[in-house]
Structure formats: C-alpha cells, structure tokens
C-alpha distance (Angstrom), angle and dihedral (degrees) to the residues before:
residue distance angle dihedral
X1 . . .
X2 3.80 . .
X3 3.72 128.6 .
X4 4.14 88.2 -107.5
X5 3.59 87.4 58.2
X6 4.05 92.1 54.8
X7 3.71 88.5 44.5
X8 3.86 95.3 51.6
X9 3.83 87.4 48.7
X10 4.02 90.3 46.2
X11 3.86 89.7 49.9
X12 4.15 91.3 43.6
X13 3.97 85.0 58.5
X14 3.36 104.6 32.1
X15 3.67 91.6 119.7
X16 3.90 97.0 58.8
X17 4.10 86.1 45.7
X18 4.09 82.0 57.4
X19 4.03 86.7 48.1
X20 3.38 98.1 51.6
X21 3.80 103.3 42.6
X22 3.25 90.5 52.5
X23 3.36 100.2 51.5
X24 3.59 91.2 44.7
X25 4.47 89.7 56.7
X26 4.03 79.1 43.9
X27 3.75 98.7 64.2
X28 3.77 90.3 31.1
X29 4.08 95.4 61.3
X30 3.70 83.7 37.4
X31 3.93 90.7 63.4
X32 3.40 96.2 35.9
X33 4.22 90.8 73.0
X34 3.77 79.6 44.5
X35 3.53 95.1 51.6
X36 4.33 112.9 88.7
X37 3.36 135.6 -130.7
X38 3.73 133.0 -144.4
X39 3.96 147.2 174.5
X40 3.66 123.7 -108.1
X41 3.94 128.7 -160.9
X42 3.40 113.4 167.3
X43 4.52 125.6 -164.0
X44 3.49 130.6 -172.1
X45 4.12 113.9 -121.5
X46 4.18 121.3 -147.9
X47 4.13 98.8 -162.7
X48 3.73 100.2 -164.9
X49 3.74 134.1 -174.1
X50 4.07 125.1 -136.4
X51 3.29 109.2 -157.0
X52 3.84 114.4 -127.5
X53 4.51 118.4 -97.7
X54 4.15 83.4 -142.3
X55 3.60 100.6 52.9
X56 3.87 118.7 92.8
X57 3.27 134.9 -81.8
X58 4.08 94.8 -124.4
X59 3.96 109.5 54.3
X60 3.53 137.2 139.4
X61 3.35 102.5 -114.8
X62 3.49 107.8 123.3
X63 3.27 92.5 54.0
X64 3.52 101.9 53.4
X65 3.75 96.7 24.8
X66 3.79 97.2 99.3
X67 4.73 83.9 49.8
X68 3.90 83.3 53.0
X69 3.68 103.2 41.1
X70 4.24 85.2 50.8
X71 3.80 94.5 54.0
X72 3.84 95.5 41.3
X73 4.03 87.9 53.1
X74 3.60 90.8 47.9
X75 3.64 93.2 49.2
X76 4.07 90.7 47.0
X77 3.71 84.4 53.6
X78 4.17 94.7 54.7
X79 4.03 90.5 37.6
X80 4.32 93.6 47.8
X81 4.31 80.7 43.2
X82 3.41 98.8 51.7
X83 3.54 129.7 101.9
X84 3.49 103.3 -125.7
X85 3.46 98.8 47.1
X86 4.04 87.4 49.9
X87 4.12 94.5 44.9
X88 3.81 88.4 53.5
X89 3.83 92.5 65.5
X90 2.94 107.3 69.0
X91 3.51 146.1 -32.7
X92 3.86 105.7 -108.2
X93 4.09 124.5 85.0
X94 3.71 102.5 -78.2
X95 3.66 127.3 159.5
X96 4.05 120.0 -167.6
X97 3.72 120.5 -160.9
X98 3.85 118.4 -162.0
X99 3.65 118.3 -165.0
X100 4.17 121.4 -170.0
X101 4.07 109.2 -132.9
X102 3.52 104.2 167.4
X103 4.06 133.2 -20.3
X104 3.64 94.5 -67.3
X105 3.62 115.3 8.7
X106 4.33 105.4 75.5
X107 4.64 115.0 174.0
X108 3.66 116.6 -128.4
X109 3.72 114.9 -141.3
X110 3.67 121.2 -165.5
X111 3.55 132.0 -167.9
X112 4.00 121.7 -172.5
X113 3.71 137.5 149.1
X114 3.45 96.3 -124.2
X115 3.69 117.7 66.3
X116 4.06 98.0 -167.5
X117 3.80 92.6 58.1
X118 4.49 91.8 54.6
X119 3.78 104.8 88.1
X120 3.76 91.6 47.5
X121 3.82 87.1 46.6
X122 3.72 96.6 52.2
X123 4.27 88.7 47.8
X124 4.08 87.4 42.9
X125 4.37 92.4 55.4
X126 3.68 88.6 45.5
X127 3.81 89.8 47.9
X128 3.95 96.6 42.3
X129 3.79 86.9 44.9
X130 3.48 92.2 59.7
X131 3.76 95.4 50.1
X132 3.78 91.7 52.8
X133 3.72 92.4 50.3
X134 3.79 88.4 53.2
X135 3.88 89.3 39.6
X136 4.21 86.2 51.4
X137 3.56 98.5 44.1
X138 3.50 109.4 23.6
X139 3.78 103.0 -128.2
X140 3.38 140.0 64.2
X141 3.83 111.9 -126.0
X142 4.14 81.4 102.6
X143 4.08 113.5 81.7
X144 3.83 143.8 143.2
X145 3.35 110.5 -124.5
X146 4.44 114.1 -159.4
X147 4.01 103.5 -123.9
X148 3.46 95.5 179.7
X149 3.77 144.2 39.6
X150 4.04 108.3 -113.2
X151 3.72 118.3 -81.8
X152 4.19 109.4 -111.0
X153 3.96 114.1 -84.9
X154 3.55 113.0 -94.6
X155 3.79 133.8 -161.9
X156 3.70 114.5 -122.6
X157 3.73 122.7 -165.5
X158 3.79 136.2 112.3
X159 3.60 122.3 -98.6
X160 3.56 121.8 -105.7
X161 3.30 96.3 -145.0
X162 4.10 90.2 52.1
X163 4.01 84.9 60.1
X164 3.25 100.4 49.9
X165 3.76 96.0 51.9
X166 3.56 79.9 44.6
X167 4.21 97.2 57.4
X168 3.58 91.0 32.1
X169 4.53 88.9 60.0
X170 3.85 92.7 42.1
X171 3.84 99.9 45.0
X172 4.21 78.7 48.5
X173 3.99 91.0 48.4
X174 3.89 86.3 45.2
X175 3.38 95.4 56.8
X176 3.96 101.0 46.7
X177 4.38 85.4 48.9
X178 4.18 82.6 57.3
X179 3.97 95.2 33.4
X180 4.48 77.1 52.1
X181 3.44 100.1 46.6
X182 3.90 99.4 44.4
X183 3.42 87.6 50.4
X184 4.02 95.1 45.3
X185 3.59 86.0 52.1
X186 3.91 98.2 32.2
X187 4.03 98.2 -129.5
C-alpha cells in the first residue's frame, strides 16, 4: 500500500479520528479533578545496633555483623510499610514509603494532605518505630537514629496539562487501531 492510500483512508475517517481524540482529552481532564494530591517530606534513617553489657566477651559479631545489620534493615523496611504499623499513627490518610539504601541507613517518605502536620509525622514514625522494636524484642539495644534534617515539603500531583496531552494521544492511537482493523477486515 502506498502512503496516498493511508492518507485517503486518514482523510475518509477523519471524523471518527476527531471523535475519538476528543473523547480521549474528555475522560483525561475528567480524571485529572479526580486525581489527588499530597505532600511529601522525605528523612534519611541510621538503624543501629548496641551491642548488649551481658553478652560475652568472645562473639561473632564482627563477622556476621554486616548479615545481621542487612536482615534487620530489611525487616524495618516491611514493619515501617506495613499497614498496621501505619494505621496505628494516627488517624488521618497517611501513606509512608520506606526505601533500603544500604545495610543500615533505609529513607522515609511520607505523603499527607496536610503539610503543617509532616515534620511532626516524620519525628512521630521514628518514635513509634522505636517503641515497637522495644515492644518486639524486649530490649533496647535496637533504635533508629534521624541522620538528617527532613527534606523540604513538596507538592505532589500530576499536571493537568500532562493528562490531557496524554487523553488527547491515546484517544488518537485508538482511533487509527479501529480506522486499521475496519479496514483489515473491510467493515
């Protein structure tokens, strides 16, 4: 088939190209007042290990200190993650995000509506993370220690503009697939 031919089917149907693109920009500015925002703050975590006055003096824990510091981070990460650790908070939407860097240093994220309330939410996970570490183990020579000073509050939501363009492109793409198969199948 030449490019004429494509062109003469393109012009043929330009009306259900119209149709579809804009129904496509319709249902994407339509979801976009749907679509919620939040605030993000973001801290970086140091979990750190004190080793115990009554153990003895010859253990094996520098050699499998680096193996134990790995496994408690990744079980920090599953316990800040969870739900029930995040529903006993506080009461308000909040969504917390933990990301593993290295063996022992793990980033709280934390997403919220209200952007007064984040700085004391980042100090109150640390704090209620601490508590249920003593409240798992039964001793304290587990903590997270706050390494950094929180990241600046940032607005998080997706352009409007971005959707749009968006809708408008796959009610176009849409179209050409149907324009393609009607004319595959000559309907």
């Amino acid at each position: 088939m030449e490019f004429k031919q494509y062109l003469k089917i393109l012009k043929a149907n330009i009306i259900l190209i119209a149709i579809f693109a804009l129904i496509g920009l319709a249902i994407a500015l339509f979801a976009s007042t749907k679509v919620s925002y939040s605030y993000k703050q973001s801290q970086l975590i140091y979990l750190e290990t004190i080793a115990d006055q009554n153990t003895p003096a010859q253990t094996f824990d520098g050699y499998y200190a680096q193996e134990k510091a790995r496994n408690f981070t990744d079980t920090a990460v599953s316990i800040l993650n969870s739900a029930d650790f995040q529903s006993g908070l506080i009461s308000q939407p909040l969504s917390i995000d933990t990301k593993k860097l290295s063996p022992q240093l793990i980033r709280i994220t934390i997403s919220i509506p209200n952007p007064q309330s984040q700085t004391d939410m980042l100090n109150q996970t640390v704090q209620s993370f601490n508590s249920k570490i003593k409240n798992i183990t039964g001793s304290s020579y587990i903590s997270a220690i706050v390494l950094s000073s929180p990241s600046p509050v940032a607005y998080s939501a997706p352009g409007k503009k971005v959707l749009a363009v968006a809708g408008l492109m796959i009610g176009f793409i849409f179209a050409l697939c149907t324009i393609a198969a009607k004319t595959y199948f000559k309907l």
